[in-house]
CHARMM internal coordinates of N, CA and C (Angstrom, degrees):
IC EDIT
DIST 1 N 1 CA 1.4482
DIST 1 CA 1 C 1.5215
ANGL 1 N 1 CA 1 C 108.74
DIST 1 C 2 N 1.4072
ANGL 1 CA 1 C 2 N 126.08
DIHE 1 N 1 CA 1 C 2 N 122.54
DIST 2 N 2 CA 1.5185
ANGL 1 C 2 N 2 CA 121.14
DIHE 1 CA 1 C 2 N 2 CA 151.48
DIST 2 CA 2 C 1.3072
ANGL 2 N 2 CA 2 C 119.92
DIHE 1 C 2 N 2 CA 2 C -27.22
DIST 2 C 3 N 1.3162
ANGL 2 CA 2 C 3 N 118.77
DIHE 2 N 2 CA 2 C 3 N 123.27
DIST 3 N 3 CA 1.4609
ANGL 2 C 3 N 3 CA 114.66
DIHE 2 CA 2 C 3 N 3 CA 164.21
DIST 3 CA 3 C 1.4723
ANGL 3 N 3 CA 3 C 104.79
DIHE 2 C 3 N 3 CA 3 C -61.95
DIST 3 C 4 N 1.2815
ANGL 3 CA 3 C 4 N 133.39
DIHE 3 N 3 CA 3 C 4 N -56.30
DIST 4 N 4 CA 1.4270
ANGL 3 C 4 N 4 CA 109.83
DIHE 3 CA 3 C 4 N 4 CA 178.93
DIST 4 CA 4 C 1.2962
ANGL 4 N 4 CA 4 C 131.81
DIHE 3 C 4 N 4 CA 4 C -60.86
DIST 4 C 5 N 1.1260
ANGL 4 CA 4 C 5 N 104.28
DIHE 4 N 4 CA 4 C 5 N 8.09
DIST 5 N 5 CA 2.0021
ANGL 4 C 5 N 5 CA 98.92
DIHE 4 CA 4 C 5 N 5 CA 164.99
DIST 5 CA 5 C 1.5035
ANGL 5 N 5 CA 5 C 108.36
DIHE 4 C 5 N 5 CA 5 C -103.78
DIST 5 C 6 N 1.0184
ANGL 5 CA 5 C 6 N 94.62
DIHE 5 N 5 CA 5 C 6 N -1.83
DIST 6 N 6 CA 1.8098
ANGL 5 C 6 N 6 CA 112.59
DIHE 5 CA 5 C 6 N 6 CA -170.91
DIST 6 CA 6 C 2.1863
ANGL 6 N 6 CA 6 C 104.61
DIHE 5 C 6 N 6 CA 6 C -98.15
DIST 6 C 7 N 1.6827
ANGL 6 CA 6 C 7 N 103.75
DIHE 6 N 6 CA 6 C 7 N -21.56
DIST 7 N 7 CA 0.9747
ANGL 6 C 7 N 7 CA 81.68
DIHE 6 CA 6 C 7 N 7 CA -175.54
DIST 7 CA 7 C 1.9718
ANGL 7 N 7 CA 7 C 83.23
DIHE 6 C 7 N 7 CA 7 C -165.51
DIST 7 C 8 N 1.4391
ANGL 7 CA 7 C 8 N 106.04
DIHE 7 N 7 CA 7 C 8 N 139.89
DIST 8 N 8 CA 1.3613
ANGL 7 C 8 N 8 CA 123.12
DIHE 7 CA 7 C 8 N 8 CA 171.59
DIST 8 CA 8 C 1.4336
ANGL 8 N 8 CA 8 C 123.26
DIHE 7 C 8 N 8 CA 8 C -42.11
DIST 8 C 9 N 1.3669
ANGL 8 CA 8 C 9 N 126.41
DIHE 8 N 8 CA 8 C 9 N 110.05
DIST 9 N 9 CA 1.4903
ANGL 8 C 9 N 9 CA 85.89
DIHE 8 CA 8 C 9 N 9 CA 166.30
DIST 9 CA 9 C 1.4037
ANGL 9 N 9 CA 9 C 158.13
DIHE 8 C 9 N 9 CA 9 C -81.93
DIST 9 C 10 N 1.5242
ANGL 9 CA 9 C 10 N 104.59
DIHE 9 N 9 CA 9 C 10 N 23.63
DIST 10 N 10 CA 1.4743
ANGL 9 C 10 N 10 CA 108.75
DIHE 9 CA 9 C 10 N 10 CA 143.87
DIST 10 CA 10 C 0.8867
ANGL 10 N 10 CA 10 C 111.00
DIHE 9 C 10 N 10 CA 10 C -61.35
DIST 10 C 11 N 1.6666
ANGL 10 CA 10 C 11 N 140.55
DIHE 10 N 10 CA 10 C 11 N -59.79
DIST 11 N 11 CA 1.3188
ANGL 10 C 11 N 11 CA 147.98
DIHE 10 CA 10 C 11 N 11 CA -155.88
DIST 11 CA 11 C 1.6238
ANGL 11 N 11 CA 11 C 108.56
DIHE 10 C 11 N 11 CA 11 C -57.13
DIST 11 C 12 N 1.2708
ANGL 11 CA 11 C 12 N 117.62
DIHE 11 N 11 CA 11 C 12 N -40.96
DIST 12 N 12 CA 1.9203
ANGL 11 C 12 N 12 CA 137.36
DIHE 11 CA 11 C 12 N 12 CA 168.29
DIST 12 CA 12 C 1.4869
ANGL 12 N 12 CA 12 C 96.48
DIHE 11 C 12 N 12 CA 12 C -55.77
DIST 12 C 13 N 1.5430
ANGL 12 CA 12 C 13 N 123.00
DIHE 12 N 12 CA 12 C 13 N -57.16
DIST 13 N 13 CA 1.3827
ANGL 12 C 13 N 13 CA 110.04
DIHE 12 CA 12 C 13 N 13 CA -159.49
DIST 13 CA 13 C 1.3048
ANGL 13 N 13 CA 13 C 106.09
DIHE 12 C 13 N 13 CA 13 C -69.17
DIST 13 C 14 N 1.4427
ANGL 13 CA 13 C 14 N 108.55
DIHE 13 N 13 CA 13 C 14 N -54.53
DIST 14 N 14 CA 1.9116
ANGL 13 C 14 N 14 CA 114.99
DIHE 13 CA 13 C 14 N 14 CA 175.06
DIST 14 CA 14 C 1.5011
ANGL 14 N 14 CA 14 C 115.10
DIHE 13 C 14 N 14 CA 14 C -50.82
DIST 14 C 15 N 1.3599
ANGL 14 CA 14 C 15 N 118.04
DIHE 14 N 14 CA 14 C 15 N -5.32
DIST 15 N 15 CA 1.7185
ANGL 14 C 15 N 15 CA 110.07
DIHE 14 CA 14 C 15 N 15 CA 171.79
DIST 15 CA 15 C 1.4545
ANGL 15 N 15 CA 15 C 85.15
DIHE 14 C 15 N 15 CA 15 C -87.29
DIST 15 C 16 N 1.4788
ANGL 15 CA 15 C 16 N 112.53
DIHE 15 N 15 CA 15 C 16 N -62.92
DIST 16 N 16 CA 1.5944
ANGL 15 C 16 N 16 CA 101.52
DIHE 15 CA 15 C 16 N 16 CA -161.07
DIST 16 CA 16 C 1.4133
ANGL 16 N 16 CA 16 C 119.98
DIHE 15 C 16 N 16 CA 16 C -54.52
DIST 16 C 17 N 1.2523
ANGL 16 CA 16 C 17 N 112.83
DIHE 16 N 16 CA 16 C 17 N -34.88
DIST 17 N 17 CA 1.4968
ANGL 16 C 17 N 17 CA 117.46
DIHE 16 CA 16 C 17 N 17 CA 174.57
DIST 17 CA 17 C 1.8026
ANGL 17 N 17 CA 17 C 102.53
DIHE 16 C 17 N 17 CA 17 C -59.69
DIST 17 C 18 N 1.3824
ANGL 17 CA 17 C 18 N 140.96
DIHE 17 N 17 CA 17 C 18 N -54.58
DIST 18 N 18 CA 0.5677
ANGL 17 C 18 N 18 CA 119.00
DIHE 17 CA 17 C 18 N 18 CA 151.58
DIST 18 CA 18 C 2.1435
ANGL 18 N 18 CA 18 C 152.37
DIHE 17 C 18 N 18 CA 18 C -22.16
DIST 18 C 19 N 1.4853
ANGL 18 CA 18 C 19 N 103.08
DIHE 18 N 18 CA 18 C 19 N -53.35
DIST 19 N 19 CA 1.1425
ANGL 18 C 19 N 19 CA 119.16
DIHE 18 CA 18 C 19 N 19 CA 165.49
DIST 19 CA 19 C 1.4905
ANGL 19 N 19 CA 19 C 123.53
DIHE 18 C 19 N 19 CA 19 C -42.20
DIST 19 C 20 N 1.7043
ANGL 19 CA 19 C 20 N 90.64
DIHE 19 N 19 CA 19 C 20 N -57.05
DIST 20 N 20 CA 1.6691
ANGL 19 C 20 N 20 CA 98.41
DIHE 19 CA 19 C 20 N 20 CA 177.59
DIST 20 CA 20 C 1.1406
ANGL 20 N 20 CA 20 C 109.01
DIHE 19 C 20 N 20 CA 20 C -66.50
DIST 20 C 21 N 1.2914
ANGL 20 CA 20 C 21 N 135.84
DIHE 20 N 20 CA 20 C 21 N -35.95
DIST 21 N 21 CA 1.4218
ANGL 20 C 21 N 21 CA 136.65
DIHE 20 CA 20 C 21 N 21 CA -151.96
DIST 21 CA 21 C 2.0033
ANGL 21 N 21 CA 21 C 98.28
DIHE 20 C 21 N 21 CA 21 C -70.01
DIST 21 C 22 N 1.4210
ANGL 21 CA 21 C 22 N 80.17
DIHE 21 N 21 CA 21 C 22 N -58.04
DIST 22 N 22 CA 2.1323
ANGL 21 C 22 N 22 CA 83.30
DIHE 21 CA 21 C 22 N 22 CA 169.19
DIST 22 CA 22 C 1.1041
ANGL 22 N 22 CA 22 C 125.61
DIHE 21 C 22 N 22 CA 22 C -55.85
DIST 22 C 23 N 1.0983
ANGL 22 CA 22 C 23 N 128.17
DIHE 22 N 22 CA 22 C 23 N -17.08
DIST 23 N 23 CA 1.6083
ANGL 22 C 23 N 23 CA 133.14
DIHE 22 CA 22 C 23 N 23 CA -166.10
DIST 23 CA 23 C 1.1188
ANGL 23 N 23 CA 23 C 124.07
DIHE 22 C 23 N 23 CA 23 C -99.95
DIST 23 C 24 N 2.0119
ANGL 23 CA 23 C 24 N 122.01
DIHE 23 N 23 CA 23 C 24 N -20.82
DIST 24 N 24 CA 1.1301
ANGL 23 C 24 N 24 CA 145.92
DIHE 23 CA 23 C 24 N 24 CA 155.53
DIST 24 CA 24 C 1.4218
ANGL 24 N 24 CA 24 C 117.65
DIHE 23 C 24 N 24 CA 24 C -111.92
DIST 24 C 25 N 1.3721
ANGL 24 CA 24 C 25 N 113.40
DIHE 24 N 24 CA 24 C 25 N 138.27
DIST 25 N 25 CA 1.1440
ANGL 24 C 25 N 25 CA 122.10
DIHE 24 CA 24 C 25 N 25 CA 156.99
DIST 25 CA 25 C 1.6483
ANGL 25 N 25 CA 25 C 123.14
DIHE 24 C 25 N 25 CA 25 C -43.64
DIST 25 C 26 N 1.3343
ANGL 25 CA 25 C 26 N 129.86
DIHE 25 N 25 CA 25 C 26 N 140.15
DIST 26 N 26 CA 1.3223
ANGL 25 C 26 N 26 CA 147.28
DIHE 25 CA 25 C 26 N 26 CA 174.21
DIST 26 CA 26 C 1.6370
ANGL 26 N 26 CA 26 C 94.43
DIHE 25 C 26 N 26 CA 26 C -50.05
DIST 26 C 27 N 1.2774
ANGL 26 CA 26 C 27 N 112.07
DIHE 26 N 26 CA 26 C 27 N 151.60
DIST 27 N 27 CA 1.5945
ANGL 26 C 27 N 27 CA 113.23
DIHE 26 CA 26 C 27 N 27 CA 179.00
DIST 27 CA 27 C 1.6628
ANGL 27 N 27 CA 27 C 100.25
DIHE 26 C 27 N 27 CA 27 C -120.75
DIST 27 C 28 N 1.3415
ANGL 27 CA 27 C 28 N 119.00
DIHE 27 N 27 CA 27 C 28 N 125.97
DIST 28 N 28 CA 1.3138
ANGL 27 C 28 N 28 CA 111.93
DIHE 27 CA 27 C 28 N 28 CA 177.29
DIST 28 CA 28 C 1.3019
ANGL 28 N 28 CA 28 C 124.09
DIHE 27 C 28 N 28 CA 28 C -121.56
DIST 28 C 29 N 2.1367
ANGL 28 CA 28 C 29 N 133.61
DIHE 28 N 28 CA 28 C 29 N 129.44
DIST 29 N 29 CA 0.9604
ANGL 28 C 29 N 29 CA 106.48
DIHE 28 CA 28 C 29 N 29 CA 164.48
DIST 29 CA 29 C 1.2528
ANGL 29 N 29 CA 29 C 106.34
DIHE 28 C 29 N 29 CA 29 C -125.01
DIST 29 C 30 N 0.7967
ANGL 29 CA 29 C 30 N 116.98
DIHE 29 N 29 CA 29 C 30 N 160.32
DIST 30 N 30 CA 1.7376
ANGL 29 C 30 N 30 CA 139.29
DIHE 29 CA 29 C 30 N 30 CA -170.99
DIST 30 CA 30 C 1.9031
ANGL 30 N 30 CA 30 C 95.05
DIHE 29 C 30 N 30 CA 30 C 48.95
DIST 30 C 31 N 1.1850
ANGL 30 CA 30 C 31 N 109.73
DIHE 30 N 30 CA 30 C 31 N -112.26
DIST 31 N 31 CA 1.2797
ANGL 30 C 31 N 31 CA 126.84
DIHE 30 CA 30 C 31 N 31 CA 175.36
DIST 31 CA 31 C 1.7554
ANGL 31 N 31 CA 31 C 123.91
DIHE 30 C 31 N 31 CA 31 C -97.31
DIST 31 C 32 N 1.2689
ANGL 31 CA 31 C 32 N 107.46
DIHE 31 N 31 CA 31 C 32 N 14.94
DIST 32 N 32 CA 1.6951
ANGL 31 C 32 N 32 CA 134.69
DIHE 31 CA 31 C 32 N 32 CA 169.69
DIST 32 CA 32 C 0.6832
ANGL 32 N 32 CA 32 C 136.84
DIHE 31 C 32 N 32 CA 32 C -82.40
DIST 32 C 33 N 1.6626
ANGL 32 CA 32 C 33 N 155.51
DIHE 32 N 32 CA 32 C 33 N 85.22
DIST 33 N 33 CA 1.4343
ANGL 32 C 33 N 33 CA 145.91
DIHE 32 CA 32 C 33 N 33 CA -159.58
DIST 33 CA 33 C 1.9105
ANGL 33 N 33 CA 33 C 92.42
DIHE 32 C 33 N 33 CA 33 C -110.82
DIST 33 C 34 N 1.3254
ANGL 33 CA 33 C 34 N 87.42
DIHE 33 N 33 CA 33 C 34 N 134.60
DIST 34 N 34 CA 1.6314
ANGL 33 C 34 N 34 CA 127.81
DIHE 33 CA 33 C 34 N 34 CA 168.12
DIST 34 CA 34 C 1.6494
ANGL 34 N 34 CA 34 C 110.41
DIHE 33 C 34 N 34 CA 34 C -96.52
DIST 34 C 35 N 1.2528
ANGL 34 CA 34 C 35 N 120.01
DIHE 34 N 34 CA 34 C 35 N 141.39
DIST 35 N 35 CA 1.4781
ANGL 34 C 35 N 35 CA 135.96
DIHE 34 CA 34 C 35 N 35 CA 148.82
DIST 35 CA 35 C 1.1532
ANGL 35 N 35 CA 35 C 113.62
DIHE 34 C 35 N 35 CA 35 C -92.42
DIST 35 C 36 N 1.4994
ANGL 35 CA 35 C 36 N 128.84
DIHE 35 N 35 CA 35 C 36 N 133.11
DIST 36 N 36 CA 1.1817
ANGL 35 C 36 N 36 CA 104.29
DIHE 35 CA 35 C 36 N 36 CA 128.45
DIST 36 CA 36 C 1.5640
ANGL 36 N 36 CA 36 C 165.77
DIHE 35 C 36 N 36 CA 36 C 38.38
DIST 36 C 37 N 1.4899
ANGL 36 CA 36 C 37 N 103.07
DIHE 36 N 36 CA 36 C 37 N -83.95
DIST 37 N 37 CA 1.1346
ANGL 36 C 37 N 37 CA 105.85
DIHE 36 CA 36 C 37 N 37 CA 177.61
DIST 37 CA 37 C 1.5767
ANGL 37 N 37 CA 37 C 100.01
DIHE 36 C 37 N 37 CA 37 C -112.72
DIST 37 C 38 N 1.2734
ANGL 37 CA 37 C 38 N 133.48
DIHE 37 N 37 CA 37 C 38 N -1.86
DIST 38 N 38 CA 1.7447
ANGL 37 C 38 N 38 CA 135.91
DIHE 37 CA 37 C 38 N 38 CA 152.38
DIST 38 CA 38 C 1.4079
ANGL 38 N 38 CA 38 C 98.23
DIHE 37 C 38 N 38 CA 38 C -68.89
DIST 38 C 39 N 1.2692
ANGL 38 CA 38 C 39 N 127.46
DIHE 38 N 38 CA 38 C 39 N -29.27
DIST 39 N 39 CA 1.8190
ANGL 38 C 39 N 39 CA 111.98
DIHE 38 CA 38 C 39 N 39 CA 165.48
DIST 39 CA 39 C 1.0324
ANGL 39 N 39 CA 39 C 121.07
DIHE 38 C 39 N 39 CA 39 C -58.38
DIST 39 C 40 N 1.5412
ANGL 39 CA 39 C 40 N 90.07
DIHE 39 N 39 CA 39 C 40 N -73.10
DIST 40 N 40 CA 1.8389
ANGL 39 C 40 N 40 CA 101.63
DIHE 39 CA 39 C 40 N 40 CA -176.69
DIST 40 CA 40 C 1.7977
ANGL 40 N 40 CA 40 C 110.95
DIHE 39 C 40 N 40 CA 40 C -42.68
DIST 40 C 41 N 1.1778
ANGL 40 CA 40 C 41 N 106.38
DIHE 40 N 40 CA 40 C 41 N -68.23
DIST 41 N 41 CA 1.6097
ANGL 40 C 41 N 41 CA 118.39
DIHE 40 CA 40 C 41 N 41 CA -175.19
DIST 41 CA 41 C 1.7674
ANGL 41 N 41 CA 41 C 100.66
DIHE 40 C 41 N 41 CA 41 C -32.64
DIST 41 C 42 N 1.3413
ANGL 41 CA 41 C 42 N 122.66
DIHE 41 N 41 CA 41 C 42 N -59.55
DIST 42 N 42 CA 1.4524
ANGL 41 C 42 N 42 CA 131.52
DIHE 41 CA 41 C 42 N 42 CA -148.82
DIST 42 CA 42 C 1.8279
ANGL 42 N 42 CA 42 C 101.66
DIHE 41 C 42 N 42 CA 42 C -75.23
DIST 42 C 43 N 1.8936
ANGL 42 CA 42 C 43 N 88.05
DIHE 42 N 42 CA 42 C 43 N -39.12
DIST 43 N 43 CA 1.9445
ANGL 42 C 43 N 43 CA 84.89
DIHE 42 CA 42 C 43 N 43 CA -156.94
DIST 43 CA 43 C 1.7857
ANGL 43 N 43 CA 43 C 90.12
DIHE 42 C 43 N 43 CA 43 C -98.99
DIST 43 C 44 N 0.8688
ANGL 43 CA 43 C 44 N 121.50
DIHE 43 N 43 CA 43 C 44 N -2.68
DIST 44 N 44 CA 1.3320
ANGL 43 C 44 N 44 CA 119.18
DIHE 43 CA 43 C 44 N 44 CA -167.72
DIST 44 CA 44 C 1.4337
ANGL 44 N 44 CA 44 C 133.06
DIHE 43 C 44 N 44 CA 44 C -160.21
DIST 44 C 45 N 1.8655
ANGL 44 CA 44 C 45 N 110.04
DIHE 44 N 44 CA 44 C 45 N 43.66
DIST 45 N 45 CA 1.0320
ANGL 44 C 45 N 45 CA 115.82
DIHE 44 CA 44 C 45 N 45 CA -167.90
DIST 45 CA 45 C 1.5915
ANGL 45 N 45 CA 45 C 125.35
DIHE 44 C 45 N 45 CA 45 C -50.87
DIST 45 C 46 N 1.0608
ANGL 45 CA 45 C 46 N 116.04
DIHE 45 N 45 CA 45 C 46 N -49.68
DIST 46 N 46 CA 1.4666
ANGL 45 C 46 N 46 CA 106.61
DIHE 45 CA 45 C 46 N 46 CA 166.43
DIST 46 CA 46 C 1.5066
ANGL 46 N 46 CA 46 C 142.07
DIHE 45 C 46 N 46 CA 46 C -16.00
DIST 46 C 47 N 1.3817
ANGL 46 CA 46 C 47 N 96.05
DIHE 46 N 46 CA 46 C 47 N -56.47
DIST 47 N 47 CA 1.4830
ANGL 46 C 47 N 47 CA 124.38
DIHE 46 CA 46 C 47 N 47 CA -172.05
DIST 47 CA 47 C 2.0745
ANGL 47 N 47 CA 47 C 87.16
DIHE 46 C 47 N 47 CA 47 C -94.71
DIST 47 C 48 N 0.8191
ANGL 47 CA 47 C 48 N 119.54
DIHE 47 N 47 CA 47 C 48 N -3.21
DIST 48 N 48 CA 1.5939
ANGL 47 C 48 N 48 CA 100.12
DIHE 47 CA 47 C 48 N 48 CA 169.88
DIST 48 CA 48 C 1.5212
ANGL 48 N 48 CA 48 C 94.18
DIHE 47 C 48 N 48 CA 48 C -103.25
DIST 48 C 49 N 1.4691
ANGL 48 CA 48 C 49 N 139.76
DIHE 48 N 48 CA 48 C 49 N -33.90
DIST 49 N 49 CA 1.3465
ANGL 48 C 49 N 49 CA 116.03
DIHE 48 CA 48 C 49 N 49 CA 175.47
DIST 49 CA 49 C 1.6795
ANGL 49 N 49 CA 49 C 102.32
DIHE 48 C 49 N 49 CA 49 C -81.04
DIST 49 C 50 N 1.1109
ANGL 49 CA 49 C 50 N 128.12
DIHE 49 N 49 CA 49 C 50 N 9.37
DIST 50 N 50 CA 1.5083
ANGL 49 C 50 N 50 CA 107.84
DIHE 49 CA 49 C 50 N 50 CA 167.68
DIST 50 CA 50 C 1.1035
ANGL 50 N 50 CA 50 C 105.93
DIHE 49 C 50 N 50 CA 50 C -95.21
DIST 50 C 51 N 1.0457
ANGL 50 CA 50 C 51 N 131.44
DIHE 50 N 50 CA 50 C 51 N -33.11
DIST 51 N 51 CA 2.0821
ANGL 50 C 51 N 51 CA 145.36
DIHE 50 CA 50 C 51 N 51 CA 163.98
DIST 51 CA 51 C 1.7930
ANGL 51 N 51 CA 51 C 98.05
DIHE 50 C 51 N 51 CA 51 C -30.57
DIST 51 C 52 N 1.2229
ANGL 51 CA 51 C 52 N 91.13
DIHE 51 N 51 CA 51 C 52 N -77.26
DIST 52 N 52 CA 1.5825
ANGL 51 C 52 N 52 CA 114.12
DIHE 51 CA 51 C 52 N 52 CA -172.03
DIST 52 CA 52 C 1.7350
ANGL 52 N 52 CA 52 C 114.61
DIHE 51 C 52 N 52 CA 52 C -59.64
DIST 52 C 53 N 1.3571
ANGL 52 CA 52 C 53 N 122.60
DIHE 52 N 52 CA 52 C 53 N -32.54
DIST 53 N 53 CA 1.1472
ANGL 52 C 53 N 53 CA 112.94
DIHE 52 CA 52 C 53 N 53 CA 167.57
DIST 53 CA 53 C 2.2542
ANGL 53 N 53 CA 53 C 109.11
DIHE 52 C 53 N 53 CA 53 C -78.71
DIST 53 C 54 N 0.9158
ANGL 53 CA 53 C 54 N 120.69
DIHE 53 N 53 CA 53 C 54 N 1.53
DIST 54 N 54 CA 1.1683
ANGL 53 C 54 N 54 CA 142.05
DIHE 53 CA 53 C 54 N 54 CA -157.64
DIST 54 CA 54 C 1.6491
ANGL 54 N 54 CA 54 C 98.57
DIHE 53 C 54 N 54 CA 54 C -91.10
DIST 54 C 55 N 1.5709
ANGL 54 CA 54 C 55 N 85.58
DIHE 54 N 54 CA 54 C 55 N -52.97
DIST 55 N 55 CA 1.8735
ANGL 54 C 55 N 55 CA 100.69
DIHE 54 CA 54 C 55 N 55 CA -163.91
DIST 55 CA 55 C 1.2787
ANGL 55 N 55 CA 55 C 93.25
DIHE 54 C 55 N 55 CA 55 C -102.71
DIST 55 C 56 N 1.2489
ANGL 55 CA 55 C 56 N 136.54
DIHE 55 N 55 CA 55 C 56 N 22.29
DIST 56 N 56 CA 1.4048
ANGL 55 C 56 N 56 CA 142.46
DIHE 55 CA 55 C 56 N 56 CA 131.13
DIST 56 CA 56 C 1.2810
ANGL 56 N 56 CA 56 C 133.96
DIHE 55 C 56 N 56 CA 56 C -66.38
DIST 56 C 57 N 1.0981
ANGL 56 CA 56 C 57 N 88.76
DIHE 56 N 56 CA 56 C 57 N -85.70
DIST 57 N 57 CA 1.7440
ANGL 56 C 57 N 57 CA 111.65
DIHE 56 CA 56 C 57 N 57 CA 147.29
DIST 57 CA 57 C 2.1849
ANGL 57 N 57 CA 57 C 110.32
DIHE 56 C 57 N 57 CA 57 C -24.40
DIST 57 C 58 N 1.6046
ANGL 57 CA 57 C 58 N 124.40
DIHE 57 N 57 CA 57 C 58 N -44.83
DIST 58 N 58 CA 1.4758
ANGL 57 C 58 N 58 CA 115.04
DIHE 57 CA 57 C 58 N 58 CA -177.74
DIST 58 CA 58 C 1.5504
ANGL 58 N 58 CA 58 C 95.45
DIHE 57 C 58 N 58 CA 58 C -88.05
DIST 58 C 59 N 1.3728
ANGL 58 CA 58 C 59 N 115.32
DIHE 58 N 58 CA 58 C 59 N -13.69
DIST 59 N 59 CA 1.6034
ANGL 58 C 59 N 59 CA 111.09
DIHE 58 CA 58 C 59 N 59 CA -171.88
DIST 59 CA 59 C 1.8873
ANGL 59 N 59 CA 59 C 96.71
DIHE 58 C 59 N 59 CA 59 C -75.71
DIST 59 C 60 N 1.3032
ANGL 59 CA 59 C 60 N 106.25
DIHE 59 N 59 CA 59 C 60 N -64.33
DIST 60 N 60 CA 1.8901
ANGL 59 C 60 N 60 CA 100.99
DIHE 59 CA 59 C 60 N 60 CA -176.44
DIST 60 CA 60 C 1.5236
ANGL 60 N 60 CA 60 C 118.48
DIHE 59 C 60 N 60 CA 60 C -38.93
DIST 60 C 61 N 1.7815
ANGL 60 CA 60 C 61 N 97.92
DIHE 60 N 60 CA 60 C 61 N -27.60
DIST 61 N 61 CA 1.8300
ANGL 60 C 61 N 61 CA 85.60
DIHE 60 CA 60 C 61 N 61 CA -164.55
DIST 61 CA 61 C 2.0458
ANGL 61 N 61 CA 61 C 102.85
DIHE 60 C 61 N 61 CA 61 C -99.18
DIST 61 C 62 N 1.5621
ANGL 61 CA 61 C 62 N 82.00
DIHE 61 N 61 CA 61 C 62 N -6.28
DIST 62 N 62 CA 1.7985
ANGL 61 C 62 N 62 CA 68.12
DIHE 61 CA 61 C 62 N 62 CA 167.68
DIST 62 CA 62 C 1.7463
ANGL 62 N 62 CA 62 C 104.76
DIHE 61 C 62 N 62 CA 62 C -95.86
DIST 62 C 63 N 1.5345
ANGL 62 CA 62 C 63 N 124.58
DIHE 62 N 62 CA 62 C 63 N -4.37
DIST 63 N 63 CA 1.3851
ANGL 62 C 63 N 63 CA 128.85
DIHE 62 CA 62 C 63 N 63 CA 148.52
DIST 63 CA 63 C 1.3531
ANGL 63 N 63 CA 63 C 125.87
DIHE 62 C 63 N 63 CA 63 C -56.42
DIST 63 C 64 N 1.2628
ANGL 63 CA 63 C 64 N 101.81
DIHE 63 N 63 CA 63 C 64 N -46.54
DIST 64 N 64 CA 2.0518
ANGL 63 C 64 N 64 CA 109.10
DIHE 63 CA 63 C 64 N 64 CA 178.41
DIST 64 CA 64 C 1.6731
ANGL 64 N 64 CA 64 C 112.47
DIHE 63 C 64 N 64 CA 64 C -81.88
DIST 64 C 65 N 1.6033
ANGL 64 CA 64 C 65 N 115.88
DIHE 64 N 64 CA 64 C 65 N -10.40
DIST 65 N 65 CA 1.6549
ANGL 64 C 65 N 65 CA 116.23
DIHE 64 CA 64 C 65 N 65 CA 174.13
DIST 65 CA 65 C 1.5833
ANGL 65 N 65 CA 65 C 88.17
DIHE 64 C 65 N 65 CA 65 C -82.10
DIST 65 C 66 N 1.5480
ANGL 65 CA 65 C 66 N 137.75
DIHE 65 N 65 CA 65 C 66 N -67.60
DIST 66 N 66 CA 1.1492
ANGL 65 C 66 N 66 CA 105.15
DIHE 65 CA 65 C 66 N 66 CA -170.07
DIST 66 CA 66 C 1.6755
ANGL 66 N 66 CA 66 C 143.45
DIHE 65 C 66 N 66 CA 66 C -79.76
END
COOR INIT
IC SEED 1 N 1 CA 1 C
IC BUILD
């Protein structure tokens, strides 16, 4: 089965947004907390849809092993 018929892609981005968010520490300045993936996404969109098509792409093939 496609993971994307299996799952929205909001629902894909909010895992991945999720993922990153666990994997790095919160970034703080003054009284501001940053994620992660509000970094990546904001300063460097590109490279966050190549991330995200990436962790798509490991999501189908751990879909097509089972």
């Amino acid at each position: 089965m496609d993971i994307r018929d299996k799952f929205t892609e909001q629902e894909l981005e909010e895992q991945f947004d999720e993922m990153l968010d666990e994997s790095y520490e919160p970034f703080k300045i003054g009284t501001s907390t940053f994620y992660a993936s509000q970094i990546l996404n904001n300063c460097d969109p590109v490279m966050y849809r190549i991330a995200f098509d990436e962790y798509v792409d490991f999501l189908q093939e751990q879909e097509d092993e089972e």
